[in-house]
Structure formats: structure tokens, C-alpha cells
N, C-alpha and C positions, 0 to 999 in steps of 0.2 A: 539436217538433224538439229533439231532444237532443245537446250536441254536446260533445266535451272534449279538452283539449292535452293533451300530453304531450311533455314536455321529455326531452333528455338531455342528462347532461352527462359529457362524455369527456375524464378526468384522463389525460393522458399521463406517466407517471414521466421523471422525467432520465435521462440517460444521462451515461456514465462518457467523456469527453472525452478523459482521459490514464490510464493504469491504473499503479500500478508494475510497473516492467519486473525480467526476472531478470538479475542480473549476478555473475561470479565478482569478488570482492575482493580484493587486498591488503592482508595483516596491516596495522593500525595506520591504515588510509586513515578519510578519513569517507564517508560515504556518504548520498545523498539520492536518495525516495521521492518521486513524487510521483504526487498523487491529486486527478484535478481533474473534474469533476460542469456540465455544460452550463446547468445553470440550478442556482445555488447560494444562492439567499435562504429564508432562515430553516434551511438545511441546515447539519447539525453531522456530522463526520468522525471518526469513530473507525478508531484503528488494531490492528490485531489479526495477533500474530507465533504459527503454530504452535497457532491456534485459541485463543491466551489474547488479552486483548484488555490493551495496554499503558494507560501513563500516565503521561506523558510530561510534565513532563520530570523524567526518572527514569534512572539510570545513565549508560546510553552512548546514551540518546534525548532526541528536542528534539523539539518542533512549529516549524514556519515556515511559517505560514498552512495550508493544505493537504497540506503536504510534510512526510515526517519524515525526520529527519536522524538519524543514525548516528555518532555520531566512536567512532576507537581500534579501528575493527572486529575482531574479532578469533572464532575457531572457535566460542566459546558463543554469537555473534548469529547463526549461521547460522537460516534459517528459511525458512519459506513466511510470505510480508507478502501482507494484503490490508489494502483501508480499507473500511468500511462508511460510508454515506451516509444519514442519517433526518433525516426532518422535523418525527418525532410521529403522523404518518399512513401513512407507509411506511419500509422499508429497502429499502437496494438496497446488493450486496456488490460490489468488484469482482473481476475475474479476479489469482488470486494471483499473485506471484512469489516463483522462488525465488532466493534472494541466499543466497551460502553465501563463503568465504574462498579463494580460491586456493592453488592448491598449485602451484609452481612445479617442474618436473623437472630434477631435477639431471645434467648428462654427466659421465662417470668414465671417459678413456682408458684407466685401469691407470697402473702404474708400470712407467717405462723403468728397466733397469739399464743 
């Protein structure tokens, strides 16, 4: 009689708990990303603006644990923000946002004479 096991083992990836959202900004506002992963041990978060991948902290960007921060917004941070999730065995992107500067519209009644 011959007989043999066979195991499996079924790695479920994380999922993406919080994704950054799109928002229009205010010149000069700071702004915070955030990027948060359902099971996060031994996972490292990279951020990546417009398919470059930042590094932070570097000009008008910060890390704060998972989140990136923005100060002084202004028309050159517009972008599509995603974060990338790795562990060394896998990546996982999230869904991007895009975060671009507001533009406020101005009314003009004319002038009364």
C-alpha cells in the first residue's frame, strides 16, 4: 500500500484598508495621504507621485508612519499619488489618487458708471 500527503499552503496577500483619496487643494495648504495595509508586519510603503517613486523627506514631502504629508501645496505637486506595499515576497499598488491644487473662480459684475 502506497500512500502520500500533500499539503497546501494558501498565502492570502493584504489588502489595502485606506487608499489615498483624490482631493482638489488650496495653494499653500499641507496635505496628508494616507496608505494603510490590513496586515502590515515586516511591510515597507513606498510612495510613488506621477509613476516616479519619491523620498521623502525631501522638499515639500514628510513620511508620518504610513501617511505622506505634503506642506506648501502648490500647482508643481499636482499628481496621481499611489503607495506600494512589499514585503520582499510580494507588491501590492494601491488604487491612485489624484490630488491636483484648486482653482478658485472668480465673479466680475463689470463696472457701474
Amino acid at each position: 500500500v502506497c500512500s502520500a500527503t500533500h499539503t497546501v499552503f494558501s498565502q492570502t496577500l493584504p489588502k489595502f484598508t485606506t487608499h489615498p483619496s483624490s482631493e482638489a487643494v488650496e495653494k499653500g495648504t499641507d496635505v496628508t495621504l494616507s496608505c494603510t495595509i490590513d496586515n502590515s508586519d515586516g511591510i515597507t510603503i513606498q510612495w510613488i507621485v506621477n509613476e516616479t517613486f519619491l523620498h521623502p523627506p525631501n522638499g515639500s514631502y514628510s513620511l508620518s508612519g504610513d501617511s505622506l504629508e505634503i506642506s506648501d501645496f502648490n500647482e508643481a505637486l499636482n499628481g496621481n499619488y499611489s503607495c506600494l506595499a512589499t514585503n520582499g515576497t510580494w507588491t501590492i499598488r494601491s488604487a491612485p489618487a489624484d490630488v491636483h491644487m484648486a482653482f478658485l473662480e472668480s465673479t466680475y459684475d463689470g463696472l457701474k458708471e
